[in-house]
C-alpha positions as CSV (number, residue, x, y, z in Angstrom):
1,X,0.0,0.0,0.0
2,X,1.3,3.3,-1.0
3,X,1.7,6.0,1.6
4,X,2.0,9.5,0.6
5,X,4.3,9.1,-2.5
6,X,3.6,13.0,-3.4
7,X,6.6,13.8,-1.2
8,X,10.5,14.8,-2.5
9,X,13.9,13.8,-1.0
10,X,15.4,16.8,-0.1
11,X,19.4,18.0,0.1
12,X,20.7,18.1,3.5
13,X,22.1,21.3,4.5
14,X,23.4,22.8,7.6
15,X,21.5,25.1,9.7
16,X,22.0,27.6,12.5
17,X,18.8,27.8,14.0
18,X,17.3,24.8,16.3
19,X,16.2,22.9,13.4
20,X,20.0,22.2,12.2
21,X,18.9,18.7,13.3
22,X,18.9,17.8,9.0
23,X,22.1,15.6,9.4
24,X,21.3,13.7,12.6
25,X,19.8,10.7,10.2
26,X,22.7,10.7,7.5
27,X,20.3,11.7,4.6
28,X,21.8,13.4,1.9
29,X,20.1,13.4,-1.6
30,X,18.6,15.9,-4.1
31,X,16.8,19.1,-4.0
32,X,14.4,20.8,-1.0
33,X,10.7,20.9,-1.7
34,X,7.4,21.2,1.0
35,X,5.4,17.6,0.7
36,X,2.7,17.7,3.3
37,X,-0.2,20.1,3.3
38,X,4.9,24.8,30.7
39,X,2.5,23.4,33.3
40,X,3.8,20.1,35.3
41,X,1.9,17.2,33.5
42,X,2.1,14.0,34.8
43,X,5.3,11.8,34.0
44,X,5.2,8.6,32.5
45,X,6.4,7.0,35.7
46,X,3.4,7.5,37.1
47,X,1.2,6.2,34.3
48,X,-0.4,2.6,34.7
49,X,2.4,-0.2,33.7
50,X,1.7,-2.8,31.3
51,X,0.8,-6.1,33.1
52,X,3.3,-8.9,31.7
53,X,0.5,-11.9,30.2
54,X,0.8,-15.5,31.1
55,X,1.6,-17.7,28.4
56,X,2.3,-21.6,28.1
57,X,5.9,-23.3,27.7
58,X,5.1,-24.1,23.7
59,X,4.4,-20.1,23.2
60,X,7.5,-19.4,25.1
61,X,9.5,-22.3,22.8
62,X,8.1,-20.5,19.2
63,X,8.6,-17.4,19.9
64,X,12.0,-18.2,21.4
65,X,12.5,-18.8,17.8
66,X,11.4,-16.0,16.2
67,X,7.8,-17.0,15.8
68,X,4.8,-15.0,16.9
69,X,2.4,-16.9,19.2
70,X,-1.4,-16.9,20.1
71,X,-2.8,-13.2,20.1
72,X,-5.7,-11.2,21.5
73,X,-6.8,-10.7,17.5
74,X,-6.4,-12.2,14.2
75,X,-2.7,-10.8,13.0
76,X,-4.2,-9.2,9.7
77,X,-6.9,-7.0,12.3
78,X,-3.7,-6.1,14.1
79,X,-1.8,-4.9,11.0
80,X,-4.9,-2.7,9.6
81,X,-4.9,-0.6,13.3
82,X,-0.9,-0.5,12.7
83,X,-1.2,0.9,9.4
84,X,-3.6,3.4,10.4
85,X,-1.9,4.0,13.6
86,X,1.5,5.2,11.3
87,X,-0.5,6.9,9.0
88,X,-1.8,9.0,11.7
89,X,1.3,10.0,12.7
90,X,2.2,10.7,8.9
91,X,-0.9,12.9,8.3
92,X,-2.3,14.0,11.2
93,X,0.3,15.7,12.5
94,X,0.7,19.6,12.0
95,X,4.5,19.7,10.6
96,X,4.0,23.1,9.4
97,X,3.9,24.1,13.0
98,X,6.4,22.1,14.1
99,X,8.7,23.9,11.2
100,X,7.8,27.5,12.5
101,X,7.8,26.8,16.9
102,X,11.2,24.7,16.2
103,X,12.8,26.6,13.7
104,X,13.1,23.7,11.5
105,X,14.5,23.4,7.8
106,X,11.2,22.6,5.3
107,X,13.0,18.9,4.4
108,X,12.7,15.1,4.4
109,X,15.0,14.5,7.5
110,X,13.3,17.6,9.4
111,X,10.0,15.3,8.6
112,X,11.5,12.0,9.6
113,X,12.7,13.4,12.5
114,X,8.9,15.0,13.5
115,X,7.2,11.1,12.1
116,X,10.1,9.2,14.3
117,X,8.7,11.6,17.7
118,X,5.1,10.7,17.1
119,X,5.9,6.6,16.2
120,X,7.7,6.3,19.1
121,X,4.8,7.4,21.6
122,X,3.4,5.3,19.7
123,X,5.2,2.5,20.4
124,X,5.6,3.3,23.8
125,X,1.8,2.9,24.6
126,X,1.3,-0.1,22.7
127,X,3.6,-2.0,25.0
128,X,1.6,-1.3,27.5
129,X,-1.1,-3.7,25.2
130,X,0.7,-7.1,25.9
131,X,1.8,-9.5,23.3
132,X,-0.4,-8.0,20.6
133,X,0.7,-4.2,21.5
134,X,4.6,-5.5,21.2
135,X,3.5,-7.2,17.9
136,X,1.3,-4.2,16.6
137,X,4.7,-2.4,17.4
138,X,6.7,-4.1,14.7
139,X,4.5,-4.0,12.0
140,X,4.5,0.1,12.8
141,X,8.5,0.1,12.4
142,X,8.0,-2.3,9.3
143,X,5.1,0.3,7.5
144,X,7.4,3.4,8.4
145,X,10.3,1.9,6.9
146,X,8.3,0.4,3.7
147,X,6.9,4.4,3.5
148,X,10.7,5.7,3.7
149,X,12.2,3.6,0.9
150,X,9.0,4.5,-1.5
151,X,9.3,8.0,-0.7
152,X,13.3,7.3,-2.3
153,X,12.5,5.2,-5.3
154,X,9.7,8.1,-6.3
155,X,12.4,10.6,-6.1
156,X,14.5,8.3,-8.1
157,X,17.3,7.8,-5.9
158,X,20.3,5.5,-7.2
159,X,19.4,1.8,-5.4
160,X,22.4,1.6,-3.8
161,X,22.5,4.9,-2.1
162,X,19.1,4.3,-1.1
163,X,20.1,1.3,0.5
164,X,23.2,2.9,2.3
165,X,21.1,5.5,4.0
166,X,18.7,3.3,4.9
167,X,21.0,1.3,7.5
168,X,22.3,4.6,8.7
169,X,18.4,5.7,8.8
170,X,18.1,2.6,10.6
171,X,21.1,2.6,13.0
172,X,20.0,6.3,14.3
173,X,16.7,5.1,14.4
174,X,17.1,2.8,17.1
175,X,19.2,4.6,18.9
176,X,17.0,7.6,19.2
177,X,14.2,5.5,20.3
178,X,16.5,4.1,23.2
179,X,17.7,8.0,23.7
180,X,13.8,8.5,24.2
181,X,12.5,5.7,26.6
182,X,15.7,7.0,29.0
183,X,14.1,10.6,28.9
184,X,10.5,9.7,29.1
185,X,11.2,7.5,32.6
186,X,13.5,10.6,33.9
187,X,12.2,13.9,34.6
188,X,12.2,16.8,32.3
189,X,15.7,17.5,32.3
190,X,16.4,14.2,31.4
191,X,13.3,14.3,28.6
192,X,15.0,17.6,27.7
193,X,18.8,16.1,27.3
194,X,17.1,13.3,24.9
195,X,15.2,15.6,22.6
196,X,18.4,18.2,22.4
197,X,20.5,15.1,21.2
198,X,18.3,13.4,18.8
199,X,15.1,16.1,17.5
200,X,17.6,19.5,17.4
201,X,21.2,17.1,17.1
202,X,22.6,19.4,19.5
203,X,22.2,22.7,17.9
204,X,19.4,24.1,19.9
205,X,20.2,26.9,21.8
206,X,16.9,28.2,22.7
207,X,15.5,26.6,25.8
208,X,11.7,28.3,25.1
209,X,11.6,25.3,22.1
210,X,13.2,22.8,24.5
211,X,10.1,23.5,27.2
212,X,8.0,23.2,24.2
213,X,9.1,19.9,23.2
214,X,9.1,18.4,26.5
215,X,5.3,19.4,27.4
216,X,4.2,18.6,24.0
217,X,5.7,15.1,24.5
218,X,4.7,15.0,28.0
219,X,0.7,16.4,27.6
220,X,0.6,13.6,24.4
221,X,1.5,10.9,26.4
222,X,-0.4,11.5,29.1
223,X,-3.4,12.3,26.1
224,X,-2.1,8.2,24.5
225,X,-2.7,6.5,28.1
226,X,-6.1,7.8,28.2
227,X,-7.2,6.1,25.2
228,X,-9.0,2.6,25.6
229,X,-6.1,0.1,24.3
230,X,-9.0,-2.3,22.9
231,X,-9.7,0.2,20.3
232,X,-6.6,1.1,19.6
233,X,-5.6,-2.4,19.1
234,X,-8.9,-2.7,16.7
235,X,-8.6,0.7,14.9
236,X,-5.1,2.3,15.3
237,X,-6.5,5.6,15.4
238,X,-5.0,8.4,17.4
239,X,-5.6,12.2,17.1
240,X,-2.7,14.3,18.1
241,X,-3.0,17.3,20.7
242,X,-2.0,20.6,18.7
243,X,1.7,21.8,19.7
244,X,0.6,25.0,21.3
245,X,-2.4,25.5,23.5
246,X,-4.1,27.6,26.5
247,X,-3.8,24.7,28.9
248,X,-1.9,21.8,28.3
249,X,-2.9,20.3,31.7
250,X,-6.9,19.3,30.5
251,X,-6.7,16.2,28.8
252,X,-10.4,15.4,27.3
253,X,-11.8,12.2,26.6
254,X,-10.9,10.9,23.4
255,X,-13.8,10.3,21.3
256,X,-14.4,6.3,20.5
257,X,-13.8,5.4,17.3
258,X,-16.2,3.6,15.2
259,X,-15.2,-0.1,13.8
260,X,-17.3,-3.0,12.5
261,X,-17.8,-6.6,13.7
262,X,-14.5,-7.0,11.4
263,X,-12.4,-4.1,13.3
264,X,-12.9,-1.8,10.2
């Protein structure tokens, strides 16, 4: 399935402002073009933890070796809510405003960088799910990565440099997201220290866009554990909180999506 192949692989370039973070992912192919239309919150460590499930010996065994076991839904259920769960974070997220409060460079790695925040909240409340959360998390990681290397082979990018980027891509991928999981269970110094490394690669020298980062991320996780996992697990569907607003602190019940018998 095709996700959003209107968008073009910009050329890196250094920047002075915050958003100098273009580099951070090892990107560095063709031209620039657009292609998408401080109150305390609670910390994660004090959000409900996921509640490890009971399995049998023979699930233990198979997926020992590699397999997936029994889960809560059919797998293909599981991998329509993951698809819609990445797309969210692909098109329902204002990146406009993250380019203007952030200072941010109009490119593809200034956009992976914004997609790689909001799939790793992602991923962080779907362990909370169990077996089928952990599972729902790979085939998110598997659809981002599939909507990456389209995005290249539409902009025509030579295969091997493609490919090249794509394990550096990967490399800093993971070790953002472990950057991440540190800050989220420290306070928001520590939350700060992981998004000035990995969102703004060290560059940022404003601390107004480092508060702002830390409550958005803080306010949306909070905003994540208040949604019922069933339906997340059945429809993938999340609605992000805007960047900047009056009062971060009121989180409002999330309205229940609609599904079928089917989990459509």
């Amino acid at each position: 399935m095709a996700l959003l192949m209107r968008v073009l692989w910009p050329q890196m370039s250094q920047s002075e402002t915050c958003g100098g973070a273009e580099q951070i992912l090892g990107v560095n192919i063709l031209q620039s073009r657009k292609y998408h239309n401080s109150n305390k919150l609670h910390s994660t460590k004090e959000s409900p933890q996921p509640i490890e499930e009971k399995v049998g010996a023979f699930t233990k065994i198979i997926e020992a070796m590699g397999f997936t076991g029994p889960l809560k839904y059919s797998k293909w259920k599981i991998k329509i809510a993951a698809l819609r769960m990445y797309t969210s974070c692909v098109e329902k997220t204002d990146f406009e405003e993250f380019f203007l409060r952030c200072q941010m460079p109009d490119t593809f790695n200034s956009w992976f960088l914004i997609t790689l925040l909001h799939v790793w909240m992602c991923l962080v409340r779907m362990k909370q799910e169990g077996r089928s959360g952990k599972y729902m998390c790979r085939i998110i990681v598997h659809f981002m990565w599939e909507d990456v290397e389209q995005r290249g082979r539409v902009m025509g990018v030579n295969s091997y440099i493609l490919k090249k980027n794509m394990i550096l891509m990967t490399n800093n991928f993971y070790a953002a997201i472990l950057g991440y999981d540190e800050g989220i269970l420290s306070d928001d110094h520590g939350l700060a220290a992981a998004l000035w490394r990995t969102f703004f690669n060290q560059k940022c020298e404003d601390p107004r866009q480092l508060e702002l980062l830390v409550e958005y991320v803080r306010k949306q996780m909070q905003y994540l554990d208040s949604m019922d996992g069933e339906d997340l697990l059945l429809t993938g569907e999340v609605r992000w909180r805007p960047l900047v607003e009056k009062n971060p602190q009121s989180i409002l019940t999330p309205r229940a999506p609609t599904y079928n018998d089917e989990g459509l």
